[in-house]
C-alpha positions as CSV (number, residue, x, y, z in Angstrom):
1,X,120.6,83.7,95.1
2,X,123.7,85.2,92.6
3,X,124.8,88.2,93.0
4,X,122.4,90.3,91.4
5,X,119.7,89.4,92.9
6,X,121.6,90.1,96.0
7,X,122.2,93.1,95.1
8,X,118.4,94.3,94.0
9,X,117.0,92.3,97.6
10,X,119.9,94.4,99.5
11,X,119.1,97.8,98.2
12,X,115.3,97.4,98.3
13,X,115.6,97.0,102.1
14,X,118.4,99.6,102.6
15,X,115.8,102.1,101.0
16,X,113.0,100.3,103.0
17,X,114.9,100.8,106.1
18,X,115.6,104.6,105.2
19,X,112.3,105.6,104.4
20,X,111.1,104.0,107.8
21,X,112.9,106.5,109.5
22,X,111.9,109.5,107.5
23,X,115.1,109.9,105.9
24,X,115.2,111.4,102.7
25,X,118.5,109.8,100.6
26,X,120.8,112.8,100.6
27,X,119.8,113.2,104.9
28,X,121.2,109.8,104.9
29,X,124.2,109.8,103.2
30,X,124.9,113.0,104.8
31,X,124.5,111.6,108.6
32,X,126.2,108.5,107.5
33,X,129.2,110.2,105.8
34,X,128.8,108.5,102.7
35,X,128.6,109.6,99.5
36,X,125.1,110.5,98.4
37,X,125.9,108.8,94.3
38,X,127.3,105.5,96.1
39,X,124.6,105.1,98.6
40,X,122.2,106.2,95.7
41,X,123.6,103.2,93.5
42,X,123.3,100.7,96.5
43,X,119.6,101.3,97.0
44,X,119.2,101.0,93.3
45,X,120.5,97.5,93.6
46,X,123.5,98.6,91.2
47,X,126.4,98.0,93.6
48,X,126.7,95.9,96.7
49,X,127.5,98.0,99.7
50,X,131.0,97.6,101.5
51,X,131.1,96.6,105.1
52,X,131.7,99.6,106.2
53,X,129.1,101.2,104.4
54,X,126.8,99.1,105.9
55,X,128.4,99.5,109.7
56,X,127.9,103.8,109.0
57,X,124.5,103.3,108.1
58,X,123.5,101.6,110.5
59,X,124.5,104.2,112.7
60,X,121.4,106.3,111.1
61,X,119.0,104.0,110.2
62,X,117.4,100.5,111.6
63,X,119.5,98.0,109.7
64,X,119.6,94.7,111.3
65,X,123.1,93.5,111.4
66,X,122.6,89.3,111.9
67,X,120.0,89.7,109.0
68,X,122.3,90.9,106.2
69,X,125.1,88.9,107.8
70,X,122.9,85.8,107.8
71,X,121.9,86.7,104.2
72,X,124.4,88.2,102.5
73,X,127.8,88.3,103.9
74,X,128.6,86.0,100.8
75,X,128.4,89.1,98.4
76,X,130.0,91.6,100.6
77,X,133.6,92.9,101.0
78,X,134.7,92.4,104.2
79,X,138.6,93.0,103.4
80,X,138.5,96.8,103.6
């Protein structure tokens, strides 16, 4: 997998993962403390999330932690 597929797979089950819990984009940003245009670009598979992105939202939604690690710590920043 390169990065932009990464990406795209990484988004598509963010937003998966949000609309599971009824979440509309801006609720989830907004719970999360996140920016609603950088959460937005994520699940659009434009931008990898940051680490701690990912740590906030799952605080609101059902993202499973040893999954993304497992898949995709490669692509994401952990020096923040």
């Amino acid at each position: 997998m390169n990065s932009d597929e990464a990406k795209r797979e990484l988004g598509r089950y963010i937003r998966a993962q949000r609309k599971y819990t009824g979440l509309t984009l801006e609720e989830a940003a907004h719970r999360a403390g996140l920016d609603f245009n950088n959460l937005s670009r994520v699940e659009r598979g434009e931008q990898l999330p940051k680490s701690t992105t990912l740590f906030k939202l799952a605080m609101v939604i059902p993202l499973n932690l040893n999954y993304l690690a497992k898949n995709y710590i490669h692509y994401i920043d952990m020096n923040e």
